[in-house]
C-alpha positions as CSV (number, residue, x, y, z in Angstrom):
1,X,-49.5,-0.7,10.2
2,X,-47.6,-2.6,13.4
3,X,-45.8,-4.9,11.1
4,X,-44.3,-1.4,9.3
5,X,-44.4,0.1,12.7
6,X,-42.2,-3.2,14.2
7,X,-39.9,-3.5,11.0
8,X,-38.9,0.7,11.6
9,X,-38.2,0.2,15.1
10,X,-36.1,-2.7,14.1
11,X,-34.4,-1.1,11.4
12,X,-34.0,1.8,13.8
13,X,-32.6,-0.6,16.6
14,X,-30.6,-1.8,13.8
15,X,-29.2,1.8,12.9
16,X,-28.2,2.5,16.3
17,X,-25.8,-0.5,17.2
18,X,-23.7,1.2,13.8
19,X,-23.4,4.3,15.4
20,X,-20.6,3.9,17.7
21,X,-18.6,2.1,14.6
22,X,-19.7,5.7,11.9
23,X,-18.2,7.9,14.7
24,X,-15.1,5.6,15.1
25,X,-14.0,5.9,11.8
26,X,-14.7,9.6,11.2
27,X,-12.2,10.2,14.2
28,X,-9.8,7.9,11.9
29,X,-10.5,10.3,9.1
30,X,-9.9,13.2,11.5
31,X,-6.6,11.6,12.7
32,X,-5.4,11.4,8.7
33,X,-6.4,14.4,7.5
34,X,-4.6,15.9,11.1
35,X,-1.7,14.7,9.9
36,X,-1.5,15.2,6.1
37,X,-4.1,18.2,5.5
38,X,-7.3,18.3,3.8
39,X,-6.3,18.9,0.4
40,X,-5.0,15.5,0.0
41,X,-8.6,14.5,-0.7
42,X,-8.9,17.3,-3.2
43,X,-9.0,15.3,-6.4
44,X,-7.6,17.8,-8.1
45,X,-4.6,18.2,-5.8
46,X,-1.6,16.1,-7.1
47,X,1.4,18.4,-5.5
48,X,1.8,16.5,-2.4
49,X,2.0,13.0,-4.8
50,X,4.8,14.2,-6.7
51,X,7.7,12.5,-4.7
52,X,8.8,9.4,-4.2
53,X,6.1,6.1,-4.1
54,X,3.0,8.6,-4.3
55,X,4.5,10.0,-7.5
56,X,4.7,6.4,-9.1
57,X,1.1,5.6,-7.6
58,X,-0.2,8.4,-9.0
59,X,1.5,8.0,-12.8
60,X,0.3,4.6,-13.0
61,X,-3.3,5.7,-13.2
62,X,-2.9,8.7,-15.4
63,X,-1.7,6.7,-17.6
64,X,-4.1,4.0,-17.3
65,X,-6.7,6.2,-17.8
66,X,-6.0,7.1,-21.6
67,X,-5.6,3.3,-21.8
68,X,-8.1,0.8,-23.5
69,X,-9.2,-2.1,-21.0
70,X,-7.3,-5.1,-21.8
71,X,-5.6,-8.3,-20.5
72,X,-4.3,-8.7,-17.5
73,X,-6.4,-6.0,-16.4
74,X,-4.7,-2.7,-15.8
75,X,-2.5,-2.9,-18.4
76,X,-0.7,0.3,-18.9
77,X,1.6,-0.3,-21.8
78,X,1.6,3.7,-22.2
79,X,3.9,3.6,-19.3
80,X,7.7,2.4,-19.0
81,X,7.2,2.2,-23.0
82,X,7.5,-0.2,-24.5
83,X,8.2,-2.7,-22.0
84,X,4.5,-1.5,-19.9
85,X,3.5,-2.7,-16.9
86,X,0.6,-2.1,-15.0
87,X,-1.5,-0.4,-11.7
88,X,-0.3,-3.4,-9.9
89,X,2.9,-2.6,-10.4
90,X,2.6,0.9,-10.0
91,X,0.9,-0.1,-6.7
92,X,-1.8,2.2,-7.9
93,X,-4.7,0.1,-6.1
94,X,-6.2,-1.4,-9.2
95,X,-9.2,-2.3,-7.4
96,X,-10.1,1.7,-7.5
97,X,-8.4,2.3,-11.1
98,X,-10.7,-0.7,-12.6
99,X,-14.1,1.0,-10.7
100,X,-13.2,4.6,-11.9
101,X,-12.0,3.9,-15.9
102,X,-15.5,3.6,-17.3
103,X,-16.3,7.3,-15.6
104,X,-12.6,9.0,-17.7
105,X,-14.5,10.6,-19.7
106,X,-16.4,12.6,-17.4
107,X,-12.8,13.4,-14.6
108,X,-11.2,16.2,-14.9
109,X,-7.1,16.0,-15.4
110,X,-5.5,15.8,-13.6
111,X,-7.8,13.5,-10.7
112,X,-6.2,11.9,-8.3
113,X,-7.9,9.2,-5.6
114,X,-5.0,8.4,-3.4
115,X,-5.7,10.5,-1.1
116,X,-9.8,10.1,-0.9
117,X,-8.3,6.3,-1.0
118,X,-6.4,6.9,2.4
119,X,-9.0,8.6,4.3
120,X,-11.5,5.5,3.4
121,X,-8.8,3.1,5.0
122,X,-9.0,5.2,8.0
123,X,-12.9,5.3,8.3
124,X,-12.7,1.4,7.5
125,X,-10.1,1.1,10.2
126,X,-12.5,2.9,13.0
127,X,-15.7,1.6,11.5
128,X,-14.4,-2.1,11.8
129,X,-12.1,-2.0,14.7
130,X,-15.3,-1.1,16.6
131,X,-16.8,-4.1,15.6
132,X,-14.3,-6.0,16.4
133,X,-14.7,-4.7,20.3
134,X,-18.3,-5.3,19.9
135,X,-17.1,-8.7,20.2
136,X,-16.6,-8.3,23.8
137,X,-18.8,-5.0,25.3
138,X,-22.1,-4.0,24.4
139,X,-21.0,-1.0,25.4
140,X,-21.1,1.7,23.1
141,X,-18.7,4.0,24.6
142,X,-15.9,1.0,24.7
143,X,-16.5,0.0,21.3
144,X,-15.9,4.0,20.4
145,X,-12.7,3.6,22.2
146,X,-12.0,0.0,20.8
147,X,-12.5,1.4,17.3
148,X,-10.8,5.3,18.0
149,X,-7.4,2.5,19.1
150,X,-7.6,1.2,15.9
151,X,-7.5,4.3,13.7
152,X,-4.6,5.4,16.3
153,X,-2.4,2.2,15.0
154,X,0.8,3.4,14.2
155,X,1.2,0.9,11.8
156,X,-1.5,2.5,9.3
157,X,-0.1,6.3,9.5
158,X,3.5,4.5,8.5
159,X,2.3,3.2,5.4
160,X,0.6,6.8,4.2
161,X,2.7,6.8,1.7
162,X,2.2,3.4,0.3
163,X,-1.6,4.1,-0.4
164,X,-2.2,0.4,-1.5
165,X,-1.0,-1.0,1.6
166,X,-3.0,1.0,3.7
167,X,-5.9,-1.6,3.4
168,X,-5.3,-2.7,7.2
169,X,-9.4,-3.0,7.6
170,X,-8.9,-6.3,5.5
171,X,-6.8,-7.8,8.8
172,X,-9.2,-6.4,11.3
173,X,-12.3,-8.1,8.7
174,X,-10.0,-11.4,9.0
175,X,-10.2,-11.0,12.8
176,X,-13.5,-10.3,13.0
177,X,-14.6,-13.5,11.4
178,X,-11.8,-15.6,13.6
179,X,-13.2,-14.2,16.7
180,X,-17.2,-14.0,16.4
181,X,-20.0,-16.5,16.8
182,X,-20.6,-19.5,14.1
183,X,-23.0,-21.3,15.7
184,X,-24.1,-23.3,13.1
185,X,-23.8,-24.9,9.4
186,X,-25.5,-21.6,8.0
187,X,-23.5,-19.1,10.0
188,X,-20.2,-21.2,9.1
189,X,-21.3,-20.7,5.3
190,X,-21.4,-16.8,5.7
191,X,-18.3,-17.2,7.8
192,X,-16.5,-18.9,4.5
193,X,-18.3,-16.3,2.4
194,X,-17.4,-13.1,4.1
195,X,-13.4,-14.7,4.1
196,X,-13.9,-15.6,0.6
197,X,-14.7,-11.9,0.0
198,X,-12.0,-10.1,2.2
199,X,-9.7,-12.7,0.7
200,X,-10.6,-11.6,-3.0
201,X,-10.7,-7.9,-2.3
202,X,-7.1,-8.1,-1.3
203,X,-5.6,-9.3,-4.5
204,X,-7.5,-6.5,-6.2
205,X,-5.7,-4.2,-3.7
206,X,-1.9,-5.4,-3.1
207,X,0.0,-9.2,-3.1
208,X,1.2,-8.4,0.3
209,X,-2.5,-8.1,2.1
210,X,-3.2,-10.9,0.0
211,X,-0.9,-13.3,1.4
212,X,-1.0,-12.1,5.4
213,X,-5.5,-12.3,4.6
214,X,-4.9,-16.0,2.6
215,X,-3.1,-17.2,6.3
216,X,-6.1,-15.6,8.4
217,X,-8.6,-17.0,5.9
218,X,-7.3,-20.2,6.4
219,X,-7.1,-20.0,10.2
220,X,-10.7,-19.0,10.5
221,X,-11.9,-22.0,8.6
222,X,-9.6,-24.3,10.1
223,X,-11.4,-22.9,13.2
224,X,-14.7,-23.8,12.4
225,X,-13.8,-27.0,11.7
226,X,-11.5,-28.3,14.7
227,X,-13.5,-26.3,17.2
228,X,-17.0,-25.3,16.2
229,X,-17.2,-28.3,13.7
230,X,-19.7,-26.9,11.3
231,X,-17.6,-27.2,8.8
232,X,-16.7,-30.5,6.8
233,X,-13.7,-31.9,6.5
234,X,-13.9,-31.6,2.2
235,X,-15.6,-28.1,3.3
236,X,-12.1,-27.5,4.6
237,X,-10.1,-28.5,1.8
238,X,-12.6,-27.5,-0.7
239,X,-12.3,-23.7,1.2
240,X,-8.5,-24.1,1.4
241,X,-8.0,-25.1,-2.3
242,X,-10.4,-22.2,-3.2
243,X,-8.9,-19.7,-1.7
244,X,-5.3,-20.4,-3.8
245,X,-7.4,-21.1,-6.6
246,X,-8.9,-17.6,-6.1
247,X,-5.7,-15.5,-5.2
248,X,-3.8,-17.6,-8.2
249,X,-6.6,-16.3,-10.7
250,X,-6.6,-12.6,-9.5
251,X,-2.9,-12.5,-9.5
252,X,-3.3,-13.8,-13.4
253,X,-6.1,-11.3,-13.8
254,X,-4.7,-8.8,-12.7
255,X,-0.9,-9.3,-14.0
256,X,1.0,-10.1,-11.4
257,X,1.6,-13.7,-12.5
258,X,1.4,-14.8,-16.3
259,X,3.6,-11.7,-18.2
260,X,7.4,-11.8,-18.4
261,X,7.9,-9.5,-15.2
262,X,9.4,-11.2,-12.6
263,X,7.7,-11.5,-9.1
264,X,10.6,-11.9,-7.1
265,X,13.4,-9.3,-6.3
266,X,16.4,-9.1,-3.9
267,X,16.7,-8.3,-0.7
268,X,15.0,-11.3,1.3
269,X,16.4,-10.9,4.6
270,X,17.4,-7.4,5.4
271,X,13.6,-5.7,4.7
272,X,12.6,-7.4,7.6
273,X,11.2,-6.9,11.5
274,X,13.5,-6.6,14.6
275,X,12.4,-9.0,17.4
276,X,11.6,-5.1,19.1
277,X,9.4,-4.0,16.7
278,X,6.6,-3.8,18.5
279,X,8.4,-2.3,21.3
280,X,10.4,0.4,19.1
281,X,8.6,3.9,18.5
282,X,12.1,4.5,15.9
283,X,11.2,8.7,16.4
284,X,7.5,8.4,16.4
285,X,7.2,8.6,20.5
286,X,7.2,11.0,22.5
287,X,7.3,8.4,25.8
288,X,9.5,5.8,24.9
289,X,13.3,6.4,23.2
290,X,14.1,5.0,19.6
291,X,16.1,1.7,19.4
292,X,18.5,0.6,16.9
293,X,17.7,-1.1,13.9
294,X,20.2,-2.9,11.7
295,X,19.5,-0.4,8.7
296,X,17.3,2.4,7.2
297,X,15.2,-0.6,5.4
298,X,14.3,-2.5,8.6
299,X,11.9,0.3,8.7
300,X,9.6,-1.6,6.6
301,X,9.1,-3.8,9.9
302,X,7.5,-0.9,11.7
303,X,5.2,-2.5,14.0
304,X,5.1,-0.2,17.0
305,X,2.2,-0.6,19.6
306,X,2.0,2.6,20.8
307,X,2.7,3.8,24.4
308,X,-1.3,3.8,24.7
309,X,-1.9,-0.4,23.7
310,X,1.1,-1.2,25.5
311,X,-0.1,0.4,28.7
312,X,-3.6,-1.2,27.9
313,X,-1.9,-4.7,27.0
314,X,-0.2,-4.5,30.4
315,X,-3.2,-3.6,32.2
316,X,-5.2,-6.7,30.8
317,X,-2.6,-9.2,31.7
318,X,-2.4,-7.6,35.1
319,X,-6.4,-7.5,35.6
320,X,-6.8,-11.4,34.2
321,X,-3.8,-12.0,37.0
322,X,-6.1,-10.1,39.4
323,X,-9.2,-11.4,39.2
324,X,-7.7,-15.1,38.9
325,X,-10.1,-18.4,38.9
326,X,-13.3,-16.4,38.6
327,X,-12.3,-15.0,35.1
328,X,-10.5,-17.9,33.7
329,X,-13.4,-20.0,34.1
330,X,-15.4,-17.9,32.2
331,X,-12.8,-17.7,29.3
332,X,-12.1,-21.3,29.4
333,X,-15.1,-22.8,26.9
334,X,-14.1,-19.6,24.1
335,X,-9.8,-20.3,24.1
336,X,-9.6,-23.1,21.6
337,X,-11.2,-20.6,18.8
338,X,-8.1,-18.5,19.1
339,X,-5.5,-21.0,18.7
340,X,-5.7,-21.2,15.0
341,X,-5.8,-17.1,14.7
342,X,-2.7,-17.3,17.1
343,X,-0.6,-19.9,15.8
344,X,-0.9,-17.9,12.3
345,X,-0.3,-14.5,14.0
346,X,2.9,-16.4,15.5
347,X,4.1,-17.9,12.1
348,X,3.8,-14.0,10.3
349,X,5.4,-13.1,12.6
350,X,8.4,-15.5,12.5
351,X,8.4,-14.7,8.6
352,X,8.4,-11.0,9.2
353,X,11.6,-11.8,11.3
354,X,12.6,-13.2,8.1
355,X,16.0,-15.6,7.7
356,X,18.1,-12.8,9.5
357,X,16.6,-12.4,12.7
358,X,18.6,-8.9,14.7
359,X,17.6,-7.8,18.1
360,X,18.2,-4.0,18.5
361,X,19.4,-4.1,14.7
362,X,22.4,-6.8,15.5
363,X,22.4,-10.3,14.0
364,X,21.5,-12.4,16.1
365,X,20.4,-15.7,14.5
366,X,20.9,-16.6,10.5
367,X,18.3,-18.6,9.0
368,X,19.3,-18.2,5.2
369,X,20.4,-21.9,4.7
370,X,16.5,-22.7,5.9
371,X,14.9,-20.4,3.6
372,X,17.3,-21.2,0.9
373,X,15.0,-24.3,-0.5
374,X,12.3,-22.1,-0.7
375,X,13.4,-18.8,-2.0
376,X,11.2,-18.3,-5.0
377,X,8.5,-18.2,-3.1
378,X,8.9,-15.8,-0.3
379,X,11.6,-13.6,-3.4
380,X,8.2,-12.0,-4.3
381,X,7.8,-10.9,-0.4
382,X,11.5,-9.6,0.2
383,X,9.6,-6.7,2.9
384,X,8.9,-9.6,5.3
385,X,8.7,-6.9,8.0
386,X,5.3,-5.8,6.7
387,X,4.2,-9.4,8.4
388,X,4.3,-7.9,11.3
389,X,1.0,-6.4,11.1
390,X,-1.5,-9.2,11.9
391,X,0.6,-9.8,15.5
392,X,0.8,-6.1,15.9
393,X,-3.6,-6.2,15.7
394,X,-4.3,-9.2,17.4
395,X,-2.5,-8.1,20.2
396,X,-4.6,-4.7,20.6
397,X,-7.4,-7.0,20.2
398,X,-6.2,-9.2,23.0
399,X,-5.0,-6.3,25.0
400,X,-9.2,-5.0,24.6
401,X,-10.3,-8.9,25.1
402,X,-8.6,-9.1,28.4
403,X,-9.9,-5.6,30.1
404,X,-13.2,-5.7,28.5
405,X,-14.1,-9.3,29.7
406,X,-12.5,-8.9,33.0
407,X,-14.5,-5.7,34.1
408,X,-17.4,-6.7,32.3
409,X,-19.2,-6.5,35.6
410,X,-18.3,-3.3,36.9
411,X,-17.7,-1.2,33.3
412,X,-17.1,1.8,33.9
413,X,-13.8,0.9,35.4
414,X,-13.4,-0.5,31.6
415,X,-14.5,2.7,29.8
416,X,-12.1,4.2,32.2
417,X,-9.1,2.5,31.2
418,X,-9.9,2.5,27.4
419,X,-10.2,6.5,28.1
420,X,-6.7,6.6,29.3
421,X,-5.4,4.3,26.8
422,X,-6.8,6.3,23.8
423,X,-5.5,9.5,25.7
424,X,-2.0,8.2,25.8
425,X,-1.9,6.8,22.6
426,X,-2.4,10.3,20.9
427,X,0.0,12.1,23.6
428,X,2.4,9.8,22.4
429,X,2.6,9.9,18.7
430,X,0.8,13.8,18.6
431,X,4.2,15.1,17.8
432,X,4.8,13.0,14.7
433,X,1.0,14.3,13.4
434,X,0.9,16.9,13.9
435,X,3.7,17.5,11.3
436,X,1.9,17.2,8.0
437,X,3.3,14.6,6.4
438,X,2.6,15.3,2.6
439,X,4.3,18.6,2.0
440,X,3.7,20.5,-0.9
441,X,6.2,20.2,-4.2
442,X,7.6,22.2,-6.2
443,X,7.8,19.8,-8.6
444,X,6.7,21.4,-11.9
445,X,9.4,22.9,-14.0
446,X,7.8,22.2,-17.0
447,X,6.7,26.3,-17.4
448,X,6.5,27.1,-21.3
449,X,3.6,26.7,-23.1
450,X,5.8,25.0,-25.6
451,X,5.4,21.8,-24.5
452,X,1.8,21.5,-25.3
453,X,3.5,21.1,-28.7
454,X,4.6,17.6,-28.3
455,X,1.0,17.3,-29.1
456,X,1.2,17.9,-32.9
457,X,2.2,14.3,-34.4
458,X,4.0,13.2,-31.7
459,X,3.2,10.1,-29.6
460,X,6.0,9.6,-27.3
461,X,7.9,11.0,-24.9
462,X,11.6,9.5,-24.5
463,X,14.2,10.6,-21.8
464,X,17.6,9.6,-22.7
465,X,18.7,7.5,-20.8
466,X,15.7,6.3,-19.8
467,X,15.1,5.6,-16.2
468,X,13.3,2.7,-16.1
469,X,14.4,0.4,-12.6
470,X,12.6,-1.2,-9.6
471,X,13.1,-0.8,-5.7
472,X,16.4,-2.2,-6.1
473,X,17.8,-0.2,-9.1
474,X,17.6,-3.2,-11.7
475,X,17.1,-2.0,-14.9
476,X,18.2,1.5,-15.8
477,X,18.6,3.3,-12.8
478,X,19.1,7.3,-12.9
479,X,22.3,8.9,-13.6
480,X,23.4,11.9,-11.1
481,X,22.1,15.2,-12.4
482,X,19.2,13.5,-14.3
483,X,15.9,15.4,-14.8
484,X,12.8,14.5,-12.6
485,X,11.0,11.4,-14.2
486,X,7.3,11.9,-12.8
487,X,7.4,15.5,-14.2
488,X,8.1,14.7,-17.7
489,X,5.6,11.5,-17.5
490,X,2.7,13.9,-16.1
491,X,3.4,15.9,-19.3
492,X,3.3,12.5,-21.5
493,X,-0.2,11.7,-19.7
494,X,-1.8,14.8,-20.3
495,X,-1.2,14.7,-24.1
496,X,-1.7,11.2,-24.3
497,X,1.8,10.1,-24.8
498,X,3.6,7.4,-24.0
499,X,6.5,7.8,-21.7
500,X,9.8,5.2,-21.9
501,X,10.6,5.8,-17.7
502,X,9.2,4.4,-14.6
503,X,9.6,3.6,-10.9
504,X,8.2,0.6,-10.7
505,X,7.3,-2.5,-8.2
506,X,9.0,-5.0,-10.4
507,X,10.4,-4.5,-13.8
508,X,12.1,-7.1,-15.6
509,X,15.8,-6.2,-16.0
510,X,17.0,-7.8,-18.5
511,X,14.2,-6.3,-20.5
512,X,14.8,-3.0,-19.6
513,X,18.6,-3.2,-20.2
514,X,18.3,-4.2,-23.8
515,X,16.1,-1.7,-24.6
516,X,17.9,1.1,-22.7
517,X,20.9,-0.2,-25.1
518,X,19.3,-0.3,-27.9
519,X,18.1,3.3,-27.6
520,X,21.5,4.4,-26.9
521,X,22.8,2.4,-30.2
522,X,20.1,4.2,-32.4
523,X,21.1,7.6,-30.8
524,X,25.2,6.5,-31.9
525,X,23.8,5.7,-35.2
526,X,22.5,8.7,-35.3
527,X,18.8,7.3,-36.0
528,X,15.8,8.7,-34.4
529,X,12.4,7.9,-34.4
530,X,10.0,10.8,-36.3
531,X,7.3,10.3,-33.6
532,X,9.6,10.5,-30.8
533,X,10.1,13.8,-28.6
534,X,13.8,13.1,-26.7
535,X,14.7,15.0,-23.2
536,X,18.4,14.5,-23.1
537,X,20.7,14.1,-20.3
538,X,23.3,16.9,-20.6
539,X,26.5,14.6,-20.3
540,X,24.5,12.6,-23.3
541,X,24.1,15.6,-25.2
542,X,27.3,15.4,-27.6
543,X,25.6,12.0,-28.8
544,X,23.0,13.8,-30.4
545,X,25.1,16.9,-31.7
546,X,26.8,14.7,-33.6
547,X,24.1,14.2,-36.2
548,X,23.3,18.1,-37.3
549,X,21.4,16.7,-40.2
550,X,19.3,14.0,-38.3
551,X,18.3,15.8,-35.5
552,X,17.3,19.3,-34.1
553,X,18.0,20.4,-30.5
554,X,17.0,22.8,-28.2
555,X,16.1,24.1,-24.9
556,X,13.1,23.9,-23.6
557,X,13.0,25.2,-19.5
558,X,16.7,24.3,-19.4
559,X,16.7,21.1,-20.8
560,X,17.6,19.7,-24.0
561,X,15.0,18.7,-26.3
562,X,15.8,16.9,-29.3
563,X,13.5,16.1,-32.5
564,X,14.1,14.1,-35.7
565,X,14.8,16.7,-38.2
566,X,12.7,14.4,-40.9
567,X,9.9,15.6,-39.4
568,X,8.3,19.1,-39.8
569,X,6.2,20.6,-36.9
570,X,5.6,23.6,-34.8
571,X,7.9,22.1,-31.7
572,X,10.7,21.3,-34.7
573,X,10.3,25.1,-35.4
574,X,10.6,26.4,-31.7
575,X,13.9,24.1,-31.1
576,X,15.1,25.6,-33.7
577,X,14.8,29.1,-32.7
578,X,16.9,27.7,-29.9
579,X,19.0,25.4,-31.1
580,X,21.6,23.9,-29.2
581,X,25.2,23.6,-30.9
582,X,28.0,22.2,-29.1
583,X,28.1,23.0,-25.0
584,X,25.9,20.7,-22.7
585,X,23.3,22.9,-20.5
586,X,23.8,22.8,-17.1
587,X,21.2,20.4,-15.3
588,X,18.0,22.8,-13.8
């Protein structure tokens, strides 16, 4: 009975030094769903996805879902048809698409996870930003406000609507295990094993975490081998090699290397960081004024503090300058652990600055003939701003290092400062919050119960032209006064048909071209396929007209719909109760 009596207090001991870090990240919950409204983790609430990246996010698994599993996992060759592609391209997190496809059968359509995705990142970001203060209080109260700093990042509410790349809590993981206690060879082997596991998770989650969490992996075991030495030197090179090894064979895995899509894209250079990034609210302050940035894309290299951490940075350096000798000497046997975390912070950073560097948005240093040897491999990471991020939370942590440590003795003067750091920090970007972020959309014009006829023998859905491009408009980019894609590829989903356009990560263009000329050479020919429902671009219309005995038109919630006229069926019928003749309709 006192062994079970001992191992409840202990597990209740246990329980309690979690509380702090559970409270933490329900205030990050709180401080998303502030922002972007509770129905965004409805599941059944897809209005708010139906616009720009969410509506691609959100298409990728719809479509996944009526999808076999197959190689490279996520494979959604119902989508962008028939090129494919997959959730990693759709930037659909495949590491929640691959957990939630065996349990289709039982989810409603549509089911979204996006948003249920987004609020996790934001308990993750409390929950382990609290631990990551625990590293320097006992205090429960600070490492409340440690963690509430860390939900409050500005850097995670920019990238809402980039669900994927919300996954911030794999940096603060990274920093935990830089930072903590290794003390010996056992504790080094969970070290590797816990970076080994943030490491992996990432490349099931997006390439971009993967290659900022591959730099921190390798600057935490470098760590415990130049400073703690409980790590090997083939223990180093054996974890280094590994973790490539691993990335490499989840990139193949998952599709991002191995298939005929290319990883790279234009634009290496201008998606980048300002050197005042971390200074520069752009309108997200209500404290400090916007500054320039050389274009709308440099936005990408958001990587505001927040009035809050800089007022808390400022008092750390201040309080280390204070207390002088007294609190250095204390520090001095822990500063060699950092200097592989900081040198890797440092060199992100310079990356995220990319190779032209602007202060204020003006040119101020060109690097392109450096980079040029190398451009395949940072092509794949043309938004070098995003680098930024492991700088932007090593210096909160530092900023919470510095007053934490150096009122350790007197800590309520800590809590205190914390307080008004948190305080400020919401005062300054309440203004941007409390403006929901995800509106609603009216985004389906789809109204007659016609369409459930595509149903009847049909299998695909075409627009013509397709749109069917990446972030750059390669491939077949939309003409003016085209119909909404990711309505017409909702349709497609929920009937189980394919669908020929796409927004996409990375398409390969060459690809896409030929078969967006192809299509148009069948339509000329006057040949179209009997399984094949075609939404036509008005100013494209006359191509189709032009084959009265191939073809049947008609308008279906002012568009044209076209079927081959080879094929009988109840849509064929409707169309041609209102078939179109000679004039274009006007775009809706």
């Amino acid at each position: 009975m006192r062994d079970a009596g001992d191992a409840v207090k202990k597990l209740w001991n246990r329980g309690r030094e979690y509380v702090a870090a559970v409270l933490a990240g329900a205030f990050g919950v709180f401080w998303f769903l502030l922002g972007h409204g509770d129905r965004t983790i409805h599941p059944g609430k897809v209005d708010w996805l139906m616009v720009g990246d969410g509506s691609t996010h959100l298409m990728g698994w719809l479509f996944f879902r009526n999808e076999p599993l197959r190689l490279p996992l996520g494979a959604v060759p119902g989508l962008a048809h028939p090129l494919g592609t997959t959730v990693g391209f759709t930037d659909s997190t495949p590491l929640v698409a691959l957990l939630l496809r065996p349990f289709v059968g039982v989810l409603p359509f549509p089911f979204q996870y996006v948003g249920p995705w987004l609020a996790l990142c934001f308990f993750l970001q409390g929950f382990l930003g609290t631990r990551l203060t625990a590293l320097f209080t006992s205090s429960r109260v600070a490492q409340l406000l440690g963690g509430m700093l860390f939900a409050l990042a500005p850097v995670l509410l920019w990238r809402t609507g980039h669900s994927s790349l919300c996954a911030h809590w794999l940096i603060l993981g990274l920093l935990w295990v830089n930072l903590r206690d290794w003390p010996d060879v056992p504790a080094a082997r969970r070290a590797v094993t816990v970076t080994f596991l943030l490491v992996g998770l990432s490349a099931t989650i997006h390439p971009y975490l993967s290659a900022m969490t591959l730099v921190l992996g390798a600057a935490a075991l470098v760590r415990l081998r130049w400073v703690d030495g409980t790590l090997s030197w083939s223990g180093l090179g054996l974890g280094l090699g590994g973790l490539v090894a691993l990335l490499l064979s989840l990139f193949w895995l998952f599709g991002y290397l191995g298939t005929r899509t290319p990883s790279g894209l234009e634009g290496f250079g201008y998606v980048s960081a300002d050197l005042l990034t971390l200074v520069n609210p752009l309108d997200w302050s209500r404290m400090l004024p916007p500054l320039p940035i050389a274009a709308r894309v440099q936005g990408e290299g958001f990587g505001y503090l927040g009035a809050g951490v800089l007022l808390l940075l400022a008092l750390g350096v201040g309080s280390a300058l204070v207390l002088g000798k007294p609190w250095r000497s204390e520090w001095s046997p822990r500063w060699r652990r950092v200097v592989p975390l900081a040198v890797c912070c440092l060199l992100l950073a310079v990356f995220a600055f990319s190779s032209r560097i602007t202060f204020q948005g003006r040119l101020v240093l060109d690097l392109q003939a450096l980079y040029q040897p190398v451009m395949r491999l940072v092509d794949p990471f043309r938004s070098s701003g995003r680098f930024i991020w492991p700088l932007h939370y090593a210096l909160l942590t530092g900023a919470l290092a510095l007053v934490l440590r150096a009122w350790h003795r007197r800590p309520w003067v800590g809590n205190g400062l914390l307080a008004l750091a948190v305080g400020m920090q919401v005062f300054d970007l309440s203004h941007t919050v409390v403006k929901e972020r995800f509106q609603r959309q009216a985004w389906n014009g789809l109204r007659s119960p016609e369409w459930q006829r595509m149903k009847d023998g049909y299998r695909h859905l075409v627009l013509f032209p397709p749109q069917l491009h990446d972030g750059n408009g390669q491939g077949c980019y939309p003409e003016p006064g085209a119909p909404y894609s990711p309505m017409f590829a909702y349709h497609a989903a929920l009937l189980g048909m394919t669908f020929n356009s796409a927004y996409l990560a990375r398409v390969d263009p060459s690809r896409a071209r030929a078969y967006c000329t192809a299509l148009q050479q069948e339509a000329e020919r006057g040949q179209f396929q009997p399984e094949t429902v075609y939404v036509v671009h008005p100013s494209h219309l006359a191509t189709f007209l032009r084959h009265p005995q191939a073809v049947v038109c008609g308008a279906l919630d002012g568009h044209a719909v076209c079927v081959s006229s080879t094929k009988e069926s109840a849509l064929r019928r409707v169309l041609e109760s209102r078939r179109l003749q000679a004039s274009p309709l006007a775009s809706p």
